[in-house]
C-alpha positions, 0 to 999 in steps of 0.5 A: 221557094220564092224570095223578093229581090230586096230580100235580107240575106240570113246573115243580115237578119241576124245582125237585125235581130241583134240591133233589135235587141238594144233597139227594145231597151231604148225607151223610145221603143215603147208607144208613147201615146196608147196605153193598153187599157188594162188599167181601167179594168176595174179589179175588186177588193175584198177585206175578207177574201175567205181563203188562204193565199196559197190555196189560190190555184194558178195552174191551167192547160194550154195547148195540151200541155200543164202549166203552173201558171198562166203565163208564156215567156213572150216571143223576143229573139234568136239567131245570133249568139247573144240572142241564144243565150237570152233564149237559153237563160229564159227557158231555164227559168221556165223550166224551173218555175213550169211555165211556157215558152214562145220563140222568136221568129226562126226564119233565119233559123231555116235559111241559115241552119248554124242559127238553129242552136240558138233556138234549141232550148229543149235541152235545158228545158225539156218539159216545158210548153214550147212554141216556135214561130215564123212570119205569116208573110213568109208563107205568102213568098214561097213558105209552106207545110214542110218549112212550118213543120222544120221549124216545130221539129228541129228545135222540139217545139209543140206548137207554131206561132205565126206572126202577123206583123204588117206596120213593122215590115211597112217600116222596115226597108226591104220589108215584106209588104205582099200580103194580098191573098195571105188569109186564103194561104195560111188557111191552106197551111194551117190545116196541114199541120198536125200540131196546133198553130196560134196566129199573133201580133207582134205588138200592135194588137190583132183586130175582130175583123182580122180574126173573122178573115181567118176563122175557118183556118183552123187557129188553135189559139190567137194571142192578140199582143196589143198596142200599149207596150213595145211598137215594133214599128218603133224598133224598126225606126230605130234600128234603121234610122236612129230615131222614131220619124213616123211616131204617129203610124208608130203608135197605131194599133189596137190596145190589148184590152180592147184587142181580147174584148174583140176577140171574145167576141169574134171568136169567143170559142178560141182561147187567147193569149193576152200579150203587149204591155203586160208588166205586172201580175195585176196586168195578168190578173186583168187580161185574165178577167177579159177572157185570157187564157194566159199571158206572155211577157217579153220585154220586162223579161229581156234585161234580166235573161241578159243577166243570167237564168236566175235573174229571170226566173226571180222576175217571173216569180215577183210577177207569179206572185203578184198574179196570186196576191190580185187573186186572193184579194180579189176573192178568187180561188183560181184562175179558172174563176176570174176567167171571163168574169169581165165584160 
C-alpha cells in the first residue's frame, strides 16, 4: 500500500478528528451563503387528513435491513477517545429507537489498529443497520478490496460508505488531492465486495454527472449530502487556520434539494439517502417527497451524544415525531406514500 509523502501520520489524524469536532460546533462551520433548498418544497396541509396519527407507518427497508423510521445517524466521527463515546452514545439511541447507523471515516482505524474500539459500536447495538466508511481517495493511494472488507468485518458493520470529498481534502494541508482515474478504481473495487457499498459526499452535494461516471460501478445506494448544512471545507479552515479565509470556495456545492432531484434522474433506479441540512422532520418529510429513501442526521446530533445516549435518542425521537406529525397533516399514511411524490 502506497502512501504520499505528505501524508498524516494515524496519530495525527486522529488529533484532526478531535479538532474537527469542536470545529463543527463553532457556527462558522456551516455554509452562510447556500441554503438546501428543502424549504421551498412545498408541503401540503390537510384539515381533514383522514387518519390517525399513529397509524402513519414510518418503517421502510434499507439495505436489507428493517428500520423503524427512515433515518440514519449520519456519518461524524472516530478514532480517539471522546469520538468513541459520541459513536457509542449514538449507537445506543439507535438502538433503542430501530434506526441505522453510518460511521465516521475508519481510516485511521486500520493504520492504527488500537482506534478500532472506537468504532466498535456493535456491542451496545447489535441489531441495528450499521455502515462503515472509508475515503474514495485512499483507494486511488494503494486502497483495495482487503482494506474495505477490514473496515466492514472488524467493527460488524453491514455495509461500506465510500466518501468523496475533493473541496475538503483541497483545504486541507497535506490533503489528498490525486484523483485522476478514481471512478475507473472504485469500479474495480465496488464489484469485488460482497456486501452493498453506497458512495457519499461529505457535505457539499453529489452532482448528475459524478453520478453518470460512476453508474456501472455497481453502488447499492448513493447519499447525496448537499450543500446547505455543514461545509467540511469550512471545518478544515478552521481547524487549521482559525478561521474561514476561502468562504467563497467554502460555500461551493450542490444544495441537498437540488442534489436528489439529480440524482432521480440520473440514476433513478438507486435508492438515496438525502443528507446536508437535514434539521427537522419536515426537512425529512421533504427529502422523502423528492425521491429519498431515507435521511441521515449528523451535526444537530453531535451536542447531545456529547452529553449522554438518552440526550440523543430524546433528539431522534423529537425529530421521529415530527417526520410523523408532517405526514399525518400532509394526508399521508406512510412513507411509502410521500416517496417521490415531488418532482
Amino acid at each position: 500500500m502506497t502512501r504520499s509523502p505528505a501524508a498524516p501520520t494515524p496519530h495525527d489524524i486522529a488529533e484532526r478528528k478531535l479538532r474537527h469536532l469542536d470545529a463543527c460546533l463553532d457556527p462558522r462551520s456551516q455554509y452562510q451563503t447556500l441554503r438546501t433548498g428543502l424549504e421551498t418544497v412545498p408541503w401540503p396541509y390537510r384539515a381533514l387528513p383522514e387518519r390517525d396519527l399513529d397509524a402513519v407507518d414510518l418503517s421502510t427497508t434499507f439495505l436489507g435491513r428493517r428500520l423503524s423510521a427512515p433515518v440514519l445517524v449520519g456519518a461524524m466521527t472516530g478514532g480517539a477517545e471522546r469520538a468513541g463515546r459520541i459513536n457509542f452514545n449514538l449507537a445506543r439511541a439507535a438502538g433503542r429507537l430501530g434506526l441505522g447507523m453510518m460511521l465516521g471515516s475508519q481510516r485511521v482505524m486500520l493504520e492504527r489498529p488500537e482506534a478500532r474500539a472506537t468504532f466498535a459500536v456493535r456491542d451496545v447495538a447489535p441489531d441495528i443497520l450499521l455502515v462503515g466508511n472509508l475515503g474514495a481517495a485512499q483507494f486511488g493511494l494503494g486502497y483495495g478490496p482487503a482494506e474495505a472488507t477490514r473496515a466492514v468485518r472488524e467493527i460488524g458493520a453491514d455495509a461500506l460508505a465510500i466518501h468523496v470529498n475533493p473541496l475538503q481534502e483541497a483545504l486541507q494541508p497535506g490533503g489528498d488531492t490525486r484523483w485522476a482515474g478514481l471512478a475507473a478504481r472504485l469500479a474495480e473495487v465496488v464489484p469485488a465486495l460482497d456486501f452493498p457499498a453506497v458512495l457519499k459526499e461529505v457535505g457539499h452535494g453529489l452532482d448528475a454527472a459524478t453520478l453518470r461516471a460512476v453508474a456501472g460501478a455497481g453502488f447499492a445506494a448513493y447519499d447525496v449530502a448537499g450543500a446547505g448544512g455543514t461545509s467540511w471545507a469550512r471545518v478544515e479552515q478552521l481547524v487549521h487556520r482559525g478561521e474561514v479565509l476561502s468562504p467563497d470556495l467554502c460555500d461551493l456545492g450542490v444544495p441537498t434539494a437540488q442534489a436528489l432531484r439529480d440524482a432521480r434522474q440520473a440514476a433513478p433506479h438507486v435508492p438515496l439517502i438525502a443528507s446536508g441540512g437535514i434539521r427537522t422532520g419536515l426537512d425529512a418529510a421533504r427529502a422523502l417527497a423528492l425521491g429519498a429513501q431515507v435521511v441521515a442526521v449528523a451535526r444537530p446530533l453531535l451536542e447531545p451524544a456529547l452529553e449522554s445516549s438518552e440526550a440523543a435518542e430524546a433528539w431522534l425521537e423529537n425529530f421521529v415525531r415530527e417526520l410523523r406529525v408532517a405526514l399525518f397533516v400532509g394526508g399521508y399514511g406512510g412513507v411509502e406514500e410521500v416517496r417521490g411524490s415531488q418532482p
